[in-house]
N, C-alpha and C positions, 0 to 999 in steps of 0.2 A: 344557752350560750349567752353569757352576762361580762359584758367588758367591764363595769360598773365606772361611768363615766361620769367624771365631777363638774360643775359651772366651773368656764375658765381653763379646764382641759383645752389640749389642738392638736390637730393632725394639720402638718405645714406639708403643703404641698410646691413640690420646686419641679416645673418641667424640665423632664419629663418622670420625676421620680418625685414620692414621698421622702421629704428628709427626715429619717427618723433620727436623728440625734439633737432638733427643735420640736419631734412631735414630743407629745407626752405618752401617747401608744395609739393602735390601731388595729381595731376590732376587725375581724372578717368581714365583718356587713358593712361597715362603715364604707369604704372603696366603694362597695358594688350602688350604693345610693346618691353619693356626693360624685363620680366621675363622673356624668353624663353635663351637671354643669359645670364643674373646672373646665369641661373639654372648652364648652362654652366660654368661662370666663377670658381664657388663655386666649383664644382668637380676636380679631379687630374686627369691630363690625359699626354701623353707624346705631349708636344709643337708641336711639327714636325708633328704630325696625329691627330693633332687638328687645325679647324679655328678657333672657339670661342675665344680663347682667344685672336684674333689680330682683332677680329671684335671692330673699334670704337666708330662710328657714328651710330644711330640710327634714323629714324624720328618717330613721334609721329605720330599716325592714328588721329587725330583731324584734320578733315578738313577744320573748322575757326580758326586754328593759328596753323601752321607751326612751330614745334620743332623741333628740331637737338639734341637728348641726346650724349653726349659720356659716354660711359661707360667702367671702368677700375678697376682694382681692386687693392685694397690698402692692405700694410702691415700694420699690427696693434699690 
């Protein structure tokens, strides 16, 4: 299962949904690897007694193609 994803691809995430009409696409695996820290990003918590928020890099559990997500969260 090969999304075949390019540098500069994104999956934009809008709580409580994926906007797919700014993402570029969105592999099956990709969700199941990056949610745990969105859930993270999307909450308030104090910086200092928080990792999530400095968590970047990400890999994708697809074992026929190797992703590297970064994930960050954007002012909007």
């Amino acid at each position: 299962m090969c999304c075949g994803y390019r540098v500069g691809e994104k999956i934009v995430y809008k709580e409580p949904n994926i906007d797919l009409e700014k993402s570029d696409r969105v592999c099956v695996f990709a969700p199941g690897s990056i949610l745990p820290y969105i859930a993270g990003l999307v909450r308030t918590s104090a910086e200092k007694d928080d990792w999530i928020p400095f968590k970047a890099e990400i890999q994708c559990p697809d074992s026929n193609n190797t992703v590297i997500f970064e994930v960050r969260r954007e002012k909007v």
